[in-house]
N, C-alpha and C positions, 0 to 999 in steps of 0.2 A: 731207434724206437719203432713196435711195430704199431699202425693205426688202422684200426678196424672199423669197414666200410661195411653197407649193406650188398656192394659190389667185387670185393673183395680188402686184403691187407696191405697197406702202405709201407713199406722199410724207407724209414725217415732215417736221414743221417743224425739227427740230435732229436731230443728232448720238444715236444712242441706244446706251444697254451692254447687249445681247442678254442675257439669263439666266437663257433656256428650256433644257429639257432637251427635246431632238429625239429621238424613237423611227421609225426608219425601218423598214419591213419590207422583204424581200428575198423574192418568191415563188419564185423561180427555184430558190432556192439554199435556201428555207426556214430561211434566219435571218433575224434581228433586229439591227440597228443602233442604238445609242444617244449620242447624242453630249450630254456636258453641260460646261456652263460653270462652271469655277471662278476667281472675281476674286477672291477673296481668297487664292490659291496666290499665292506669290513665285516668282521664277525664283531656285533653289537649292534649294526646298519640293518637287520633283517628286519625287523619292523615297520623301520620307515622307507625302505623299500616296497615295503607291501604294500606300503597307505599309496604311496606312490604312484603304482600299478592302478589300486583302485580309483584314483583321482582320473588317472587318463582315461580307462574305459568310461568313467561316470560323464568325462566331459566329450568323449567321440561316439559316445552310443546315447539312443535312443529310450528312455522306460527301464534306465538302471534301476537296480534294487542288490542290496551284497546283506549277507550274514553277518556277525560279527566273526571277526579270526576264531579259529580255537586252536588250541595245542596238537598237537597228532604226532604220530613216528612217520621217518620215509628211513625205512631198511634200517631201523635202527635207532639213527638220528632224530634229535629233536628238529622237528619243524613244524611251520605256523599252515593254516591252509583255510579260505576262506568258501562260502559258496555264491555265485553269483547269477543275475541271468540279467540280459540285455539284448533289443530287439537292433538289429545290422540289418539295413536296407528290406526292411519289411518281415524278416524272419526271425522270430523267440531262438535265442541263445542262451544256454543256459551251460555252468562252466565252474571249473572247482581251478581256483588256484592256490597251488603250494609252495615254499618257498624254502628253504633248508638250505645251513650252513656247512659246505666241504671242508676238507682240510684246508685248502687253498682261493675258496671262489662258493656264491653262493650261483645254487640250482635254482630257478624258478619253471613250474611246470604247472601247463594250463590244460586239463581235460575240458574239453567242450561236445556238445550234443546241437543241433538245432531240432531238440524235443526233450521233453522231461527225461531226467534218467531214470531207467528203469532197472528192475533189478539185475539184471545182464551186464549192463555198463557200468552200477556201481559196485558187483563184486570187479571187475575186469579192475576198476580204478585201486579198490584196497589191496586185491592183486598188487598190481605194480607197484603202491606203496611199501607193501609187504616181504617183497622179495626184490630190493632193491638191493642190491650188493657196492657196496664204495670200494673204490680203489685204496689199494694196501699205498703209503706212502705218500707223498707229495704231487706227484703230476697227479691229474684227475682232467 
């Protein structure tokens, strides 16, 4: 199997289950992208995954406030995606999390700003939604 790094490509002698948590920066747009792997979500668990998610920032941040979910596509795929902001050691965060079910594992992906988004960062976000490509098959 080959695994692609930002550093370069892995030749793995077998088949691997990815289940890094990816932190991407965004200079341009001054956010931050985080994509994490959850294998033990079921497909039907996407929901209460979410509330989840929302429970813990609500209870480790300061001056939460979230959206209600709504429906959205990532590349395709039905996924759920909430908006949220919340003040971490004195600084307005503000942060779109989306959650979406793979063939094998669910994607949960957090854009964050510490500043409103503005229209730069949120085409950048429906970007990435947009042209998200899934892997053909089973591994992902």
């Amino acid at each position: 199997m080959n695994y692609v790094m930002s550093e370069g490509t892995l030749q793995l002698p077998e088949t691997v289950q990815d289940q890094s948590i990816t932190l991407l920066k965004l200079p341009k747009v001054r956010a931050t992208l985080v994509v994490t792997r959850a294998w033990e979500v079921k497909a039907g668990q996407e929901e209460e995954y979410l509330q989840q998610q929302l429970a813990k920032v609500k209870h480790d941040m300061k001056k939460f406030a979230a959206d209600e979910a709504e429906d959205t596509l990532f590349g395709g795929l039905p996924a759920r995606e909430v908006n949220m902001r919340f003040e971490n050691q004195g600084v307005l965060v503000v942060q779109k999390l989306l959650v979406v079910m793979t063939a094998t594992h669910l994607l949960a992906l957090t854009f964050s700003r510490a500043a409103s988004f503005d229209p730069a960062s949120l085409e950048a976000w429906q970007t990435i939604k947009d042209r998200f490509v899934p892997v053909a098959g089973t591994e992902a």
